[in-house]
C-alpha positions, -999 to 999 in steps of 0.1 A, spaced: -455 -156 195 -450 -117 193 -446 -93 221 -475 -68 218 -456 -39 236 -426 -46 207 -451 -51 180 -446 -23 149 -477 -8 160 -512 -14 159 -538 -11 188 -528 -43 206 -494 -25 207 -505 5 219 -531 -9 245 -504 -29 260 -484 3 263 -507 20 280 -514 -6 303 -478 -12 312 -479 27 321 -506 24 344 -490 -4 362 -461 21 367 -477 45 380 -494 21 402 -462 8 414 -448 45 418 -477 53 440 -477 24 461 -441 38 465 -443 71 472 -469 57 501 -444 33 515 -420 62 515 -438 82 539 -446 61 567 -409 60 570 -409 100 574 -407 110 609 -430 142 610 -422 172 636 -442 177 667 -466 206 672 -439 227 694 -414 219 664 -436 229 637 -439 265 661 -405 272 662 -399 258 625 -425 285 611 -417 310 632 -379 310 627 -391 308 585 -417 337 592 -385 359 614 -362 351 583 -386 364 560 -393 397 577 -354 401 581 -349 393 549 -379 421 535 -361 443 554 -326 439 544 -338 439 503 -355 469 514 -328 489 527 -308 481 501 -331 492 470 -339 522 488 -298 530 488 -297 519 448 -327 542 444 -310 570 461 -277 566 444 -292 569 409 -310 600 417 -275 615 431 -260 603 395 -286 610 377 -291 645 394 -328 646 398 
């Protein structure tokens, strides 16, 4: 008896592929599910802080990238002479 997925080709060959692929992704699925009931998700006052120290480190950060274009900026027009 011949294997249809190792078959030299044909549409049984391919139809068994591409049945083998769904049940992959099935079986990826079904894990990726399983996966996050294990995942312990933050509490309301943890998501707070969490998104407020993101939303701090932003601002700080805008700041900082700021400051320092506006010195590069300066510095080519002292070079530059204009």
């Amino acid at each position: 008896m011949v294997d249809a997925t190792k078959s030299g080709g044909g549409k049984v060959g391919f139809i068994a592929r591409i049945g083998a692929s769904f049940r992959r992704t099935g079986g990826f699925f079904g894990d990726v599910m399983s996966e996050l009931k294990k995942v312990r998700w933050p509490n309301r006052k943890e998501l707070t802080t969490y998104t407020l120290v993101v939303m701090v480190t932003v601002v700080l950060l805008a700041i900082f990238f700021f400051v320092v274009d506006l010195g590069i900026s300066r510095l080519i027009d002292l070079i530059l002479g204009t």
